[in-house]
Backbone atoms as SQL, in Angstrom:
CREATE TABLE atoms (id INTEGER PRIMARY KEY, chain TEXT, resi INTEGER, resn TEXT, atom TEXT, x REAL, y REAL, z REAL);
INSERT INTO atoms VALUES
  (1, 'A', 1, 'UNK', 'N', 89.770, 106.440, 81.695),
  (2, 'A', 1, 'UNK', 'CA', 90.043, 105.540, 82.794),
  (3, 'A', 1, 'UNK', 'C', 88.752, 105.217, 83.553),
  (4, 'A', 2, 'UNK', 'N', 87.838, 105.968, 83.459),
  (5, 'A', 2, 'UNK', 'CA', 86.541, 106.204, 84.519),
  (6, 'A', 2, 'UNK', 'C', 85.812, 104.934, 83.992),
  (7, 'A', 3, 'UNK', 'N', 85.969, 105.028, 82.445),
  (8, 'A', 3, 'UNK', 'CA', 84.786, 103.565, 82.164),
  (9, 'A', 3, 'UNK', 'C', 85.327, 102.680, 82.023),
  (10, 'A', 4, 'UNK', 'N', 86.879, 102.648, 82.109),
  (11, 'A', 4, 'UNK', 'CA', 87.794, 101.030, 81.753),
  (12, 'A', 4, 'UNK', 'C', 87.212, 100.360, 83.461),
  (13, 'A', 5, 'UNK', 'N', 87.436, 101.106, 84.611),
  (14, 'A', 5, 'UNK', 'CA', 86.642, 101.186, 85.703),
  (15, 'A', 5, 'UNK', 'C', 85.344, 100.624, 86.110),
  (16, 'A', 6, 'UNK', 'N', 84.363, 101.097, 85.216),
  (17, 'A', 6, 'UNK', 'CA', 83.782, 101.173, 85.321),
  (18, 'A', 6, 'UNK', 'C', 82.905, 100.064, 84.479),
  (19, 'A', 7, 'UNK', 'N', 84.036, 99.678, 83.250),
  (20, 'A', 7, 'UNK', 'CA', 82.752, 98.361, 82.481),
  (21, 'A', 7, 'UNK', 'C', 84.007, 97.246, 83.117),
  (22, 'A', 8, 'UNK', 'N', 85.030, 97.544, 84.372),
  (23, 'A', 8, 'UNK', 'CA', 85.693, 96.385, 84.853),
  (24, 'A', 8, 'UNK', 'C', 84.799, 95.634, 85.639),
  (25, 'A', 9, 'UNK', 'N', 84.683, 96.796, 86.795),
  (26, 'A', 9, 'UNK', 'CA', 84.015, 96.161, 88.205),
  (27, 'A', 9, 'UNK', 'C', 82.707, 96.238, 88.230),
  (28, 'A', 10, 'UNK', 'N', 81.650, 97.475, 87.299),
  (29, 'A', 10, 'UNK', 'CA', 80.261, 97.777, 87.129),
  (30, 'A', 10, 'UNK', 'C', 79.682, 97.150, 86.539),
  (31, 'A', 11, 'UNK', 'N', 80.048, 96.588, 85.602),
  (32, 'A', 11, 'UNK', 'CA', 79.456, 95.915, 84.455),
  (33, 'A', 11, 'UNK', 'C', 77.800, 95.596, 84.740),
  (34, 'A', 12, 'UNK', 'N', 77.870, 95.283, 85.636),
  (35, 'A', 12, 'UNK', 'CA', 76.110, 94.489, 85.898),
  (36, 'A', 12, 'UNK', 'C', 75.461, 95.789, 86.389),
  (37, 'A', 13, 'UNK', 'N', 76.293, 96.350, 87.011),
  (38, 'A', 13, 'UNK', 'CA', 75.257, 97.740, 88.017),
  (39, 'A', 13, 'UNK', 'C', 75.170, 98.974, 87.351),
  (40, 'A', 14, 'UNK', 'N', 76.128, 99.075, 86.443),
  (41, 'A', 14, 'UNK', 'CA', 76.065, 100.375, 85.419),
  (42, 'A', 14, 'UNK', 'C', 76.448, 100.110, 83.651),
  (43, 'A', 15, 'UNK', 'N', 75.806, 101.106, 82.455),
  (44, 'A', 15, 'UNK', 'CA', 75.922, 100.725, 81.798),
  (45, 'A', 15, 'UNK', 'C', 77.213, 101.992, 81.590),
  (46, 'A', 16, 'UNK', 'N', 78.076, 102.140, 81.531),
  (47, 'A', 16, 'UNK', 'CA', 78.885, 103.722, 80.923),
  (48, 'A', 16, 'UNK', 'C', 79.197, 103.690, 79.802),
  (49, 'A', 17, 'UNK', 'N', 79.346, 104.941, 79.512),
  (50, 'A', 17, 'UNK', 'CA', 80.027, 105.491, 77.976),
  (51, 'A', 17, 'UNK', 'C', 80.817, 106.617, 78.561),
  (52, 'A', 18, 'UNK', 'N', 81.514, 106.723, 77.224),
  (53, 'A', 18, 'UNK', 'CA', 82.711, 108.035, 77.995),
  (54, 'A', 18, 'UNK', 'C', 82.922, 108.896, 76.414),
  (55, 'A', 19, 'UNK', 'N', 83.080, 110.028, 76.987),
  (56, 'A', 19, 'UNK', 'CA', 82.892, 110.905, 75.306),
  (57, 'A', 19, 'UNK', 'C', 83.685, 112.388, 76.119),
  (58, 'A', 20, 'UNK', 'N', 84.130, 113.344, 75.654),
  (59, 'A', 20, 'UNK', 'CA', 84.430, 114.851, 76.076),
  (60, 'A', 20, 'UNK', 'C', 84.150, 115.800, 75.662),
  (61, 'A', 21, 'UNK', 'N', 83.889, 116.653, 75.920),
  (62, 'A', 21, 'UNK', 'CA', 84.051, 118.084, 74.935),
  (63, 'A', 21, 'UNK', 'C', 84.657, 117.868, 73.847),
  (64, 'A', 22, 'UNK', 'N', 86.149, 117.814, 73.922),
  (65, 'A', 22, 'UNK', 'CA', 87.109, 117.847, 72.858),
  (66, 'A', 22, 'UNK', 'C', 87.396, 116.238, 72.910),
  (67, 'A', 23, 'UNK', 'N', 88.241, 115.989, 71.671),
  (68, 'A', 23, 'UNK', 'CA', 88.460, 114.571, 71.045),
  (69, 'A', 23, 'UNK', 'C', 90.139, 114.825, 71.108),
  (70, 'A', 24, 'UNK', 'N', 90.357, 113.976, 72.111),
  (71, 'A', 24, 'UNK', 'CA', 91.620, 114.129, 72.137),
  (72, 'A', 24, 'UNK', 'C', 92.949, 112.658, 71.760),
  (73, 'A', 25, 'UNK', 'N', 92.192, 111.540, 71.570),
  (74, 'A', 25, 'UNK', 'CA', 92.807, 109.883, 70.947),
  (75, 'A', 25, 'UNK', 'C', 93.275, 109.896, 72.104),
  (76, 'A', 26, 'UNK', 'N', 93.417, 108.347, 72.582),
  (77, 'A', 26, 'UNK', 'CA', 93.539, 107.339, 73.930),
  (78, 'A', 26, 'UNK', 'C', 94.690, 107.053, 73.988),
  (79, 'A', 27, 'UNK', 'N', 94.871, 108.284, 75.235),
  (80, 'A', 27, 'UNK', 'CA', 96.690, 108.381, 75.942),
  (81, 'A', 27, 'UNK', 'C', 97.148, 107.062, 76.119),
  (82, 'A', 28, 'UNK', 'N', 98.792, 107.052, 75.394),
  (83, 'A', 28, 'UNK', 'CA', 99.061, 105.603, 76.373),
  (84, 'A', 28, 'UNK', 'C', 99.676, 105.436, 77.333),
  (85, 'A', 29, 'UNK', 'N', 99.914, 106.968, 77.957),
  (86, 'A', 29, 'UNK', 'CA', 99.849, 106.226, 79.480),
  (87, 'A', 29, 'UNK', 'C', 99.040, 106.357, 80.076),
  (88, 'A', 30, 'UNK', 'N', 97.821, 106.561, 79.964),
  (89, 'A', 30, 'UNK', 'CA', 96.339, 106.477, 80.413),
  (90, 'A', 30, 'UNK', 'C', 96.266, 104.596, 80.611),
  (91, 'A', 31, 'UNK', 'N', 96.245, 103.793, 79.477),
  (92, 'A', 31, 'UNK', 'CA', 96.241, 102.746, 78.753),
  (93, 'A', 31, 'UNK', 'C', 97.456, 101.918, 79.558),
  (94, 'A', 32, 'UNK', 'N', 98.568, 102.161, 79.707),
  (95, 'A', 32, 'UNK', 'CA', 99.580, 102.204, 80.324),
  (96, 'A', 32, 'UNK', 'C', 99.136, 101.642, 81.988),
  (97, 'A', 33, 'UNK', 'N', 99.156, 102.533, 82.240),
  (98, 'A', 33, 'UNK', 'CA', 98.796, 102.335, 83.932),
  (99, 'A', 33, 'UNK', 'C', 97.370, 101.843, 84.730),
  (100, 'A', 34, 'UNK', 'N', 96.489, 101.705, 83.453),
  (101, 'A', 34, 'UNK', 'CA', 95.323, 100.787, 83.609),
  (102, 'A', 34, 'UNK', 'C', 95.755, 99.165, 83.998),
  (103, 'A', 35, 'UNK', 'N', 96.590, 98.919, 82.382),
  (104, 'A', 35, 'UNK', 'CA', 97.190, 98.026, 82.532),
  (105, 'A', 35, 'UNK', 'C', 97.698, 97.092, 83.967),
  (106, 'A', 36, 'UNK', 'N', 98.504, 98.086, 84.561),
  (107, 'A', 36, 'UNK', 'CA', 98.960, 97.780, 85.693),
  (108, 'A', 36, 'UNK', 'C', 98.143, 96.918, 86.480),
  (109, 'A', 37, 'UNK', 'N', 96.698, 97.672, 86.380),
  (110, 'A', 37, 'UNK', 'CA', 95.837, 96.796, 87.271),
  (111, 'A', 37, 'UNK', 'C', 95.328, 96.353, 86.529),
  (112, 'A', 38, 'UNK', 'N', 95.506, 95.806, 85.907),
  (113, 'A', 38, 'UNK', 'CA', 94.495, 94.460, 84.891),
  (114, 'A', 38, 'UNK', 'C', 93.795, 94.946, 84.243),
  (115, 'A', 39, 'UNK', 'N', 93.580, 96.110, 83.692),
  (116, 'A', 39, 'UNK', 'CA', 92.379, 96.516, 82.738),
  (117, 'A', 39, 'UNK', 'C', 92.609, 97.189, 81.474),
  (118, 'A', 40, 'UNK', 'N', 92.296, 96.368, 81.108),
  (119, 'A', 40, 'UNK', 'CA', 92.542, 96.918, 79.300),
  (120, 'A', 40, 'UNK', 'C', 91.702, 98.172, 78.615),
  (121, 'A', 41, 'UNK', 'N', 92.090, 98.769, 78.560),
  (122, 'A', 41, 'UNK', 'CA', 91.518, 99.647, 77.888),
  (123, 'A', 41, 'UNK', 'C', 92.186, 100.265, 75.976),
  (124, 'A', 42, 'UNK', 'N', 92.736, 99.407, 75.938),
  (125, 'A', 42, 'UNK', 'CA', 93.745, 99.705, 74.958),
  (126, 'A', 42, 'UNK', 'C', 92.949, 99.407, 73.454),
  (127, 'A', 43, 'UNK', 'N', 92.004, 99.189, 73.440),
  (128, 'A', 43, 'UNK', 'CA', 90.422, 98.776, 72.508),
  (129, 'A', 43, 'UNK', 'C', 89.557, 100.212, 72.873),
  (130, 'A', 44, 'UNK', 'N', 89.622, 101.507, 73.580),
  (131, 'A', 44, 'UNK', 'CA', 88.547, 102.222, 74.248),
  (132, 'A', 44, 'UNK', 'C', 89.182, 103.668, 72.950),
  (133, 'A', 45, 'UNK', 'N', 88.276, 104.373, 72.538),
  (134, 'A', 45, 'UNK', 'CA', 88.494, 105.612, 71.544),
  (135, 'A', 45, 'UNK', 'C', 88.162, 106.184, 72.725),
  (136, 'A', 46, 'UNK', 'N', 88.797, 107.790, 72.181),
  (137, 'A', 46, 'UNK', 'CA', 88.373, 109.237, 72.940),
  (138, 'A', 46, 'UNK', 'C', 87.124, 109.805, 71.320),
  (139, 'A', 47, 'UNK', 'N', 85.958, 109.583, 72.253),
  (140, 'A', 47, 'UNK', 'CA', 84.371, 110.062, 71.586),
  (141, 'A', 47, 'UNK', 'C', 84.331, 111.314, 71.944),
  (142, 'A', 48, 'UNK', 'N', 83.649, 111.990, 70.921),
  (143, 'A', 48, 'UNK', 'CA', 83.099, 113.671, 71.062),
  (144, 'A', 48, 'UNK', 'C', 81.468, 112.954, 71.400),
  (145, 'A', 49, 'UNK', 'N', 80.657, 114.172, 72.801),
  (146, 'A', 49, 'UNK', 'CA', 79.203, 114.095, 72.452),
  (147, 'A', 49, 'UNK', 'C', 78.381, 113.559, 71.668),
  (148, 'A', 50, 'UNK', 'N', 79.003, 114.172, 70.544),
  (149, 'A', 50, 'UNK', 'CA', 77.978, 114.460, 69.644),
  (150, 'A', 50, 'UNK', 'C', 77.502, 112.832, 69.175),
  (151, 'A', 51, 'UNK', 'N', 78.228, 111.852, 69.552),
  (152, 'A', 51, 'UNK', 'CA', 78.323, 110.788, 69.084),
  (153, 'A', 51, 'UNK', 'C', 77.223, 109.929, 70.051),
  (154, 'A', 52, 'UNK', 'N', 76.678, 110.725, 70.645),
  (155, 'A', 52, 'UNK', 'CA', 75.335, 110.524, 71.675),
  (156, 'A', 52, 'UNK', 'C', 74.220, 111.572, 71.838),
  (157, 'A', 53, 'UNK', 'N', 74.335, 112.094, 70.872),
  (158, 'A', 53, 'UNK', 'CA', 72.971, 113.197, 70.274),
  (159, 'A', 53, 'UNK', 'C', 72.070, 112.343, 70.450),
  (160, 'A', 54, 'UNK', 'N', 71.035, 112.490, 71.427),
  (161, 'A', 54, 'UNK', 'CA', 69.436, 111.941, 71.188),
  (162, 'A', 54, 'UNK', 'C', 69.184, 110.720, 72.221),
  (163, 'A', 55, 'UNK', 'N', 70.278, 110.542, 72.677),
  (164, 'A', 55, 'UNK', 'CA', 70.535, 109.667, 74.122),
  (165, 'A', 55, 'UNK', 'C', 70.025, 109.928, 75.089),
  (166, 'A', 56, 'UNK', 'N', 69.577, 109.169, 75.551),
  (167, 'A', 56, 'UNK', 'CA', 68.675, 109.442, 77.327),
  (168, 'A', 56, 'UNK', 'C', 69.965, 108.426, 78.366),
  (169, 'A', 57, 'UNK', 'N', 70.224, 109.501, 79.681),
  (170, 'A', 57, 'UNK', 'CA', 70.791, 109.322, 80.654),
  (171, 'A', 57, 'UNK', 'C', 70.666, 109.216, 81.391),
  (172, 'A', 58, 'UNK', 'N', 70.790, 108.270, 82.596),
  (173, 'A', 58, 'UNK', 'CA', 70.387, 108.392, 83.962),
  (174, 'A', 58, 'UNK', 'C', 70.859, 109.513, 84.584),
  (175, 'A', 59, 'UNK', 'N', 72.279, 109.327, 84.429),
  (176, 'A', 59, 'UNK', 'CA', 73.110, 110.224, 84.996),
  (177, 'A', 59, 'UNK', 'C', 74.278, 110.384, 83.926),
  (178, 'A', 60, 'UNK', 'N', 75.242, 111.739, 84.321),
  (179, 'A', 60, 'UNK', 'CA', 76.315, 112.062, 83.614),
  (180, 'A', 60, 'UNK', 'C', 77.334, 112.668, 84.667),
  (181, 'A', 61, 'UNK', 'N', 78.455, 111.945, 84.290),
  (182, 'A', 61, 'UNK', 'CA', 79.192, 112.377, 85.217),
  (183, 'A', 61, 'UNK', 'C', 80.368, 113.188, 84.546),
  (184, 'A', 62, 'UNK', 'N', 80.679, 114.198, 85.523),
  (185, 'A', 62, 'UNK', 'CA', 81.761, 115.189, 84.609),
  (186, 'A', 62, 'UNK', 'C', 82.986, 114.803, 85.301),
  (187, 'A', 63, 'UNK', 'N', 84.314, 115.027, 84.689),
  (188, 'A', 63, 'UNK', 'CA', 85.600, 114.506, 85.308),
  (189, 'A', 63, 'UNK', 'C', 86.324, 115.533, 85.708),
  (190, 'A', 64, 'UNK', 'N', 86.086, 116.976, 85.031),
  (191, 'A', 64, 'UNK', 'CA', 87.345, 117.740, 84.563),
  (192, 'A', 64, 'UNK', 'C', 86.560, 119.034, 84.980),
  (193, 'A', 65, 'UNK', 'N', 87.092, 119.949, 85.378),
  (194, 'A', 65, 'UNK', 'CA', 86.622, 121.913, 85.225),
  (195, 'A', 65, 'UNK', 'C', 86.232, 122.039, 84.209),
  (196, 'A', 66, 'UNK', 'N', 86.783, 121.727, 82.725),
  (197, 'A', 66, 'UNK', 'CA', 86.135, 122.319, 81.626),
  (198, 'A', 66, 'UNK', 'C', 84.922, 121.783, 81.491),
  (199, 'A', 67, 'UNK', 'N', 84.899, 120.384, 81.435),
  (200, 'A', 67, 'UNK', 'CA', 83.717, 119.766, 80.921),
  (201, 'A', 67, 'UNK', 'C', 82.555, 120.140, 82.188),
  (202, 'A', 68, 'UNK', 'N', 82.681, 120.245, 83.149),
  (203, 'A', 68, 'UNK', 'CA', 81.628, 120.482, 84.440),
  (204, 'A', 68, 'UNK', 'C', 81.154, 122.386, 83.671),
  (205, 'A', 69, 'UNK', 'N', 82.279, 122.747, 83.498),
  (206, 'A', 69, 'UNK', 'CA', 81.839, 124.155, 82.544),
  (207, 'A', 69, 'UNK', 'C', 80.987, 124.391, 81.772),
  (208, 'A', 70, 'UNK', 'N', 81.245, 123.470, 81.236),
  (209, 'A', 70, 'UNK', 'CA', 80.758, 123.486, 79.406),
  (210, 'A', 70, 'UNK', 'C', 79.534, 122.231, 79.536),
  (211, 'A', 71, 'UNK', 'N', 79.528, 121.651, 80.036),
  (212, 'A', 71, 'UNK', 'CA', 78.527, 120.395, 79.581),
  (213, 'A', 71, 'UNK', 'C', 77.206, 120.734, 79.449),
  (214, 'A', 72, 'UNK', 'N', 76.654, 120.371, 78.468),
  (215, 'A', 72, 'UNK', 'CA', 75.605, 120.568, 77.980),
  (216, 'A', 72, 'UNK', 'C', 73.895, 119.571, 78.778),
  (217, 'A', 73, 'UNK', 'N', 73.344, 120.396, 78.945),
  (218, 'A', 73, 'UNK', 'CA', 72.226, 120.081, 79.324),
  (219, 'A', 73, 'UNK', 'C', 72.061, 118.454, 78.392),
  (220, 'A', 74, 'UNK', 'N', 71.294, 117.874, 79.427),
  (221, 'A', 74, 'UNK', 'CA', 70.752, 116.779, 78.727),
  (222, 'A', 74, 'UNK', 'C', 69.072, 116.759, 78.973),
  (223, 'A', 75, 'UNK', 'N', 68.459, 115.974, 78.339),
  (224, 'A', 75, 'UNK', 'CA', 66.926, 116.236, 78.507),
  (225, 'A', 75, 'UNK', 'C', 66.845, 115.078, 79.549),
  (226, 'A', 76, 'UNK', 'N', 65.254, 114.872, 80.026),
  (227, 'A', 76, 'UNK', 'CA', 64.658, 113.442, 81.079),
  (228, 'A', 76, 'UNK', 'C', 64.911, 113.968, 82.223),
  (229, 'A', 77, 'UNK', 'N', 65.247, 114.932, 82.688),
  (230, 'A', 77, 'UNK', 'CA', 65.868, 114.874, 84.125),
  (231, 'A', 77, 'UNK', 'C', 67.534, 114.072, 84.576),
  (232, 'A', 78, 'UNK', 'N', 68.291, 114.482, 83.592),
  (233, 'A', 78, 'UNK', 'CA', 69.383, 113.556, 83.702),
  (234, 'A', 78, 'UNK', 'C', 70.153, 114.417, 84.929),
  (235, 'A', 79, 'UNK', 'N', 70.577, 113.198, 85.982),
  (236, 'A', 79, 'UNK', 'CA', 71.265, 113.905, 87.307),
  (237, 'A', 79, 'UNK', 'C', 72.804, 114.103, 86.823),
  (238, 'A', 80, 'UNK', 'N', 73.389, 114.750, 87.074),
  (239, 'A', 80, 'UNK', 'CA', 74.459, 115.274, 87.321),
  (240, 'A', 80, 'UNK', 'C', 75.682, 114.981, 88.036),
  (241, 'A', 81, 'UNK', 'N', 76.530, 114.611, 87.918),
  (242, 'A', 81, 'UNK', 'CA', 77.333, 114.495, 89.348),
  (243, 'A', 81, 'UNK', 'C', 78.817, 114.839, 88.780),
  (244, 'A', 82, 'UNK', 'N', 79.677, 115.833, 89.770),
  (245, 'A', 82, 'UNK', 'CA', 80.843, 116.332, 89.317),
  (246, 'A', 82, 'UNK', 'C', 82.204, 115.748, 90.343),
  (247, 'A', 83, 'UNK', 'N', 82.662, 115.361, 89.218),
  (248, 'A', 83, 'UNK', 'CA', 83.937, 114.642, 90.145),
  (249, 'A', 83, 'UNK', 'C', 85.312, 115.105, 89.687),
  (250, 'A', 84, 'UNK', 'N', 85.415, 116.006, 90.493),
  (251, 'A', 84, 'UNK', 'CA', 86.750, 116.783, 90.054),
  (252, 'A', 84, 'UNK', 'C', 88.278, 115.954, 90.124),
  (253, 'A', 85, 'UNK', 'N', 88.317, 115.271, 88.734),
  (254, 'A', 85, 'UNK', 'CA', 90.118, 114.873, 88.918),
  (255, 'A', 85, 'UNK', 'C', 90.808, 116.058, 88.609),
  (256, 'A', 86, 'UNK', 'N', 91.964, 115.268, 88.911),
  (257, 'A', 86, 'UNK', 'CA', 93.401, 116.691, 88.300),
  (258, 'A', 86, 'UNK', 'C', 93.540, 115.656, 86.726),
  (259, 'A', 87, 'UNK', 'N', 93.823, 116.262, 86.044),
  (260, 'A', 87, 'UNK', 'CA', 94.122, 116.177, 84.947),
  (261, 'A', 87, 'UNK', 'C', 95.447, 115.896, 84.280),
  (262, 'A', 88, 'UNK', 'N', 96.100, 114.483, 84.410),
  (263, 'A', 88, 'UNK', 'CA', 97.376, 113.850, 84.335),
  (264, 'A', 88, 'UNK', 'C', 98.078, 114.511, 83.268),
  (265, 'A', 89, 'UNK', 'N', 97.417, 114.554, 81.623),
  (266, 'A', 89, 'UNK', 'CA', 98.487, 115.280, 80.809),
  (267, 'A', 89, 'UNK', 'C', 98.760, 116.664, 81.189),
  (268, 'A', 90, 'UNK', 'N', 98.320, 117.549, 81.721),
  (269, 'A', 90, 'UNK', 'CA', 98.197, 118.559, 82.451),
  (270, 'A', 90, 'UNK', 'C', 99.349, 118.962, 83.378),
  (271, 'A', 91, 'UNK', 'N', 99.316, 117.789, 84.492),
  (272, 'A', 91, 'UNK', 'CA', 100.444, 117.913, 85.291),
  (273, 'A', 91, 'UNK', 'C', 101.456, 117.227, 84.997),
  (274, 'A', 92, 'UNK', 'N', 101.847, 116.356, 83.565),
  (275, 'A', 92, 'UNK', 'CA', 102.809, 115.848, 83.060),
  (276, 'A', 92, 'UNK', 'C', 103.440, 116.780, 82.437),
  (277, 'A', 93, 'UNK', 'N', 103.342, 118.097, 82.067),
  (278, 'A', 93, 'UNK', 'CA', 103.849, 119.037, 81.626),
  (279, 'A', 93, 'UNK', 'C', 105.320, 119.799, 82.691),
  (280, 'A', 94, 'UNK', 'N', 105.169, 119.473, 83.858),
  (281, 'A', 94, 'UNK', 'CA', 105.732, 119.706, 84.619),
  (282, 'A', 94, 'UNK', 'C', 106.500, 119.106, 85.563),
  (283, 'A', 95, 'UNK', 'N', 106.659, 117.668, 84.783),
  (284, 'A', 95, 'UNK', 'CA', 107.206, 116.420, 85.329),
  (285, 'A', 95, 'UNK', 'C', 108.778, 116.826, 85.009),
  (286, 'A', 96, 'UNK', 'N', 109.379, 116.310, 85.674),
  (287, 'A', 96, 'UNK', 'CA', 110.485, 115.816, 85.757),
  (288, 'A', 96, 'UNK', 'C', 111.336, 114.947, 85.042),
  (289, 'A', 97, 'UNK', 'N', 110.777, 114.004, 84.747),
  (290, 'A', 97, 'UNK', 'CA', 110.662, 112.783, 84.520),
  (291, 'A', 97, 'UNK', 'C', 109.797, 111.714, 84.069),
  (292, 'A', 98, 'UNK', 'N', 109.720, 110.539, 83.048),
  (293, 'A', 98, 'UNK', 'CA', 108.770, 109.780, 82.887),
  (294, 'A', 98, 'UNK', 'C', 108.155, 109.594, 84.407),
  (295, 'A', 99, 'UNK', 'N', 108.824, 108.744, 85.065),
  (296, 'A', 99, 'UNK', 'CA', 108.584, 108.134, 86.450),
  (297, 'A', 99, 'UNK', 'C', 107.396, 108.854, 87.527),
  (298, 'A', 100, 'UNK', 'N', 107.689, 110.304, 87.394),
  (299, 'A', 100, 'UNK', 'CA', 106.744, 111.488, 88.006),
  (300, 'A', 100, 'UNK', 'C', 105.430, 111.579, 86.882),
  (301, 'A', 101, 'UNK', 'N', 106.006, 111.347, 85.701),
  (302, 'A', 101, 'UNK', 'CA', 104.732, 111.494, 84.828),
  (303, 'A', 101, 'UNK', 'C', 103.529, 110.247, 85.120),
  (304, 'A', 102, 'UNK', 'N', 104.424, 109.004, 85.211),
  (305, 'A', 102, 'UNK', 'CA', 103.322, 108.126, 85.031),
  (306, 'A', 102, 'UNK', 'C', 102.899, 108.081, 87.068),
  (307, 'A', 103, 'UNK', 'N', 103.854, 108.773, 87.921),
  (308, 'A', 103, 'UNK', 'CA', 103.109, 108.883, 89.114),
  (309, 'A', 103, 'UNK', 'C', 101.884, 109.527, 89.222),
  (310, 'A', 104, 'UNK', 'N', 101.682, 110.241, 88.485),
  (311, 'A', 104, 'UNK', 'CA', 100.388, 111.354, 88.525),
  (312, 'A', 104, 'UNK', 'C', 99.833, 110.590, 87.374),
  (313, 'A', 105, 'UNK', 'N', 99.717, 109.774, 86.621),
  (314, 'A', 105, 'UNK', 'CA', 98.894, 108.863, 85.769),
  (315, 'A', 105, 'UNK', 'C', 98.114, 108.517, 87.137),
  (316, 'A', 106, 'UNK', 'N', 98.826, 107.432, 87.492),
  (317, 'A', 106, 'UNK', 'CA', 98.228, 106.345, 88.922),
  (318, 'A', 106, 'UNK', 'C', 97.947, 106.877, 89.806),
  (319, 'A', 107, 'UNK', 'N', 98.049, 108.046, 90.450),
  (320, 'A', 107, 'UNK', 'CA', 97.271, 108.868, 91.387),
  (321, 'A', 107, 'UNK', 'C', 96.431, 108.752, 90.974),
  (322, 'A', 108, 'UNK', 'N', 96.118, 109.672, 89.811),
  (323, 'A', 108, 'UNK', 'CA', 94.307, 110.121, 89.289),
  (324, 'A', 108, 'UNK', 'C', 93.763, 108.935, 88.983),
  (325, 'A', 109, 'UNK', 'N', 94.868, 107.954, 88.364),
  (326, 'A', 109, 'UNK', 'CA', 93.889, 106.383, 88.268),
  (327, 'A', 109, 'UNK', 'C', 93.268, 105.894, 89.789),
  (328, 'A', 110, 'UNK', 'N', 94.168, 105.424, 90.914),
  (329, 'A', 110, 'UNK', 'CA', 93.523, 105.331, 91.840),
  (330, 'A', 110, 'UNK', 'C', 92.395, 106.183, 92.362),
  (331, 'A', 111, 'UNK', 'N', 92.424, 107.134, 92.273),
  (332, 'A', 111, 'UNK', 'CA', 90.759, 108.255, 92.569),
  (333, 'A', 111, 'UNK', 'C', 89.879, 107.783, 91.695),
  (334, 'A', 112, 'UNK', 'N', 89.918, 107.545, 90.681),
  (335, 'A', 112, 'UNK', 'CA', 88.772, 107.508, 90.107),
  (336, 'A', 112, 'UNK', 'C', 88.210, 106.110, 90.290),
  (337, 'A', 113, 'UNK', 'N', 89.302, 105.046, 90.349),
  (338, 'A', 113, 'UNK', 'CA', 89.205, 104.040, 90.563),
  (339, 'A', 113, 'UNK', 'C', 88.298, 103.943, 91.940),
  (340, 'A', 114, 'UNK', 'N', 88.389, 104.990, 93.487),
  (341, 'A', 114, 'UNK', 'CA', 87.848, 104.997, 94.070),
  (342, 'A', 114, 'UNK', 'C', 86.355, 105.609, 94.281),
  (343, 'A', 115, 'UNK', 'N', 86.586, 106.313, 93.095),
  (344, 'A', 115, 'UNK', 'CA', 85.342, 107.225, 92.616),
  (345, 'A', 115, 'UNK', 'C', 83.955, 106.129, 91.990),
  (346, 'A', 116, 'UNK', 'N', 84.175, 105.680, 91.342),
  (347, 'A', 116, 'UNK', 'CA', 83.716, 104.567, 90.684),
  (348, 'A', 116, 'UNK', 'C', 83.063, 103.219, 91.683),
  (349, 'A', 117, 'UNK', 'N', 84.458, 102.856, 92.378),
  (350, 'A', 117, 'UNK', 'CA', 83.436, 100.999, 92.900),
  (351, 'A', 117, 'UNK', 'C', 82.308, 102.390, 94.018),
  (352, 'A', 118, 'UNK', 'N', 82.634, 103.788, 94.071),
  (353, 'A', 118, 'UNK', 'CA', 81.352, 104.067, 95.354),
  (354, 'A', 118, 'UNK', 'C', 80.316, 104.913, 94.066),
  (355, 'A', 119, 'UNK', 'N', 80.314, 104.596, 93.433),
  (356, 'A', 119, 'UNK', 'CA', 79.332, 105.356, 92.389),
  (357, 'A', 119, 'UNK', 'C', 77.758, 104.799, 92.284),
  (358, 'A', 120, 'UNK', 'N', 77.602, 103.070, 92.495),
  (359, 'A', 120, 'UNK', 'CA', 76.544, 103.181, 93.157),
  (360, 'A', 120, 'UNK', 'C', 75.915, 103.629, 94.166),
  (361, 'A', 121, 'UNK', 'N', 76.316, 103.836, 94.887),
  (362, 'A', 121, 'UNK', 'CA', 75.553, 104.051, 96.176),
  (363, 'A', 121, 'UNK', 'C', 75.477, 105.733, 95.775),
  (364, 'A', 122, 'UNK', 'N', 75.998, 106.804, 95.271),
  (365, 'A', 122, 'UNK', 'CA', 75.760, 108.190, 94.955),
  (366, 'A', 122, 'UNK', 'C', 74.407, 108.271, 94.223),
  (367, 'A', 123, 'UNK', 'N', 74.378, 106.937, 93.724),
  (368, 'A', 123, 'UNK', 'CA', 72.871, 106.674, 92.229),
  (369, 'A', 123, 'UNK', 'C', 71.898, 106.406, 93.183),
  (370, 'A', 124, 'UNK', 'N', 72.418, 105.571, 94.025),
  (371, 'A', 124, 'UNK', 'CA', 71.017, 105.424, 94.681),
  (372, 'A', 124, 'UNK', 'C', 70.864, 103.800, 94.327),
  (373, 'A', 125, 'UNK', 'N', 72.173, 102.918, 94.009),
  (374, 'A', 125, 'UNK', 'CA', 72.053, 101.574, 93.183),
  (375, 'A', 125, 'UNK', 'C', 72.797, 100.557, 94.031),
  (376, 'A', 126, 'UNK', 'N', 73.101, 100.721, 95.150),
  (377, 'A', 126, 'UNK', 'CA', 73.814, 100.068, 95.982),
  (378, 'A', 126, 'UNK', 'C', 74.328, 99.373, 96.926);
């Protein structure tokens, strides 16, 4: 969701890619509730790293506890920045209901969504 976001409204001010630890294929209600607000992401794969071995970064941003865990050093001085969402399939486990499921889709979509249009100005680009 962070780069459907992010190559929506950034496009000129940031370049993103999006990849995880683990490879997990592009939820559709991730895809789903993008939708809602106009953004397609339904063209976007779930990338492993590794698929950016040898890449130089300005910055990297982590989404999740694990990955802020686990993420691997990058070389250049690449900055860092950790943005803790909750993790929708996560708390869809404990839904109720579709309706509660895709509520906690669009929560974490709106955060990040808010996370994002202020992500320049965290860079220093804004």
């Amino acid at each position: 969701m962070a780069e459907g976001w992010s190559r929506s409204f950034r496009a000129g001010a940031l370049e993103s890619f999006s990849a995880g630890i683990e490879i997990h294929g592009l939820n559709p209600r991730a895809v789903q509730v993008m939708a809602e607000c106009g953004v397609d992401i339904s063209c976007h794969r779930s990338k492993g790293l590794g698929e950016f071995a040898g890449e130089a970064f300005d910055c990297v941003v982590t989404v999740c506890g694990h990955a802020h865990e686990t993420c691997p050093s990058f070389r250049g001085g690449t900055k860092t920045i950790h943005a803790p969402f909750d993790d929708p399939p996560l708390l869809a486990e404990s839904a109720d209901n579709e309706e509660e499921v895709l509520g906690h889709y669009r929560r974490v979509r709106d955060e990040i969504r808010e996370f994002v249009e202020g992500l320049p100005g965290r860079l220093g680009k804004g």
